[in-house]
C-alpha positions in Angstrom: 3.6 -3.9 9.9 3.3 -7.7 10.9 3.6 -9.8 8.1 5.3 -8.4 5.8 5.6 -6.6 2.4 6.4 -7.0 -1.7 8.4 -5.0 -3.5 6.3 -4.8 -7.1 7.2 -4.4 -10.6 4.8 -3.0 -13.0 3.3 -5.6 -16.1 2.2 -5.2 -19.3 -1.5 -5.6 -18.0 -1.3 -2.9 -16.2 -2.8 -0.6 -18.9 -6.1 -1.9 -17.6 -5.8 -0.4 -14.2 -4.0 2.8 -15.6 -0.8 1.3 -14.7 -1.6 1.2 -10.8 -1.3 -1.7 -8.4 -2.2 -2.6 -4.8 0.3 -0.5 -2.6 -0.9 -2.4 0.3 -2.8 -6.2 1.1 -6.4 -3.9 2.4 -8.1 -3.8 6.1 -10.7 -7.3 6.2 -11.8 -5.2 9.6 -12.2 -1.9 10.6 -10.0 0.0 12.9 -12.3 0.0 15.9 -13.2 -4.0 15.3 -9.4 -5.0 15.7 -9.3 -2.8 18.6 -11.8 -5.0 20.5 -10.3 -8.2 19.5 -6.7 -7.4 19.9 -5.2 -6.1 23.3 -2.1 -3.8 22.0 0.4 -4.6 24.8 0.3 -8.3 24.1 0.5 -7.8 20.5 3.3 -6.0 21.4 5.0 -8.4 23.0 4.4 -10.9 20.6 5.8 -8.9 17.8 9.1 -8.4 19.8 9.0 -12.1 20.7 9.3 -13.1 16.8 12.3 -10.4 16.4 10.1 -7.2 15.6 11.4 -4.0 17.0 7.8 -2.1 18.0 8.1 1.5 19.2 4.1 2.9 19.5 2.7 5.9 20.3 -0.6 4.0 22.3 -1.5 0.5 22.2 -4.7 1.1 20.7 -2.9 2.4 17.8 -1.0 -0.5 17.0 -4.0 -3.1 18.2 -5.6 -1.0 15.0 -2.3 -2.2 12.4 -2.9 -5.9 13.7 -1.7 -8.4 11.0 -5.4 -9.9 11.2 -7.1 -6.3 10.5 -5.5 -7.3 7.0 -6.4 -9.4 4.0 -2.9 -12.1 3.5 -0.4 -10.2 2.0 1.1 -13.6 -0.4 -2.4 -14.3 -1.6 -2.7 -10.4 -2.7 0.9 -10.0 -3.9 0.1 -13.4 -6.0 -3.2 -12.6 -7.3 -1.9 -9.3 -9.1 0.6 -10.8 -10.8 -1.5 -13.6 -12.1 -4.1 -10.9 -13.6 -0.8 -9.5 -14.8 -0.5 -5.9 -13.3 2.7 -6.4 -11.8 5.3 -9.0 -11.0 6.7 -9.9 -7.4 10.2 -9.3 -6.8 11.0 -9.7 -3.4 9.2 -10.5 0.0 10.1 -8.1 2.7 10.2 -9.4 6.1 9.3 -6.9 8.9 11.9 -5.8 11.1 11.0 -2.6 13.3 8.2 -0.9 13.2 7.5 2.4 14.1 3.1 3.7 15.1 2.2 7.7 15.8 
């Protein structure tokens, strides 16, 4: 939602994982921990600041999507292609984003 994602194509390797990859970077924090350490509104803000269209259905439920809550995207993305499960073809920059 903040960062960013990959487009990913599938490897050779991926036989070992039954031809499956990460489909997303995976929370470092749950839900309710990003909520205390991240007020919504100013995440908000700061979002739209940096060129991020935000339309949220409650603060709280975007404070829970928080680009910390998240393990870094480019080290993930970067990490399955070096174990060979699939190959990065393009970084996708976030440009609206849209919580329920």
């Amino acid at each position: 939602m903040e960062t960013g994602s990959y487009l990913l194509a599938g490897q050779a390797g991926a036989a070992q994982t039954f031809y499956t990859t990460a489909h997303g970077s995976g929370r470092t924090m749950s839900r309710h921990q990003a909520k205390k350490m991240v007020q919504g509104r100013t995440l908000l803000r700061e979002m739209e600041q940096r060129g991020i269209y935000v339309r949220t259905a409650s603060y709280g439920g975007l404070a829970e999507e928080a680009g910390l809550a998240y393990k870094d995207i480019d080290l993930v993305a970067r990490t399955t292609e070096e174990a060979g499960l699939s190959r990065r073809v393009i970084k996708l920059v976030p440009m609206g984003n849209i919580k329920g």
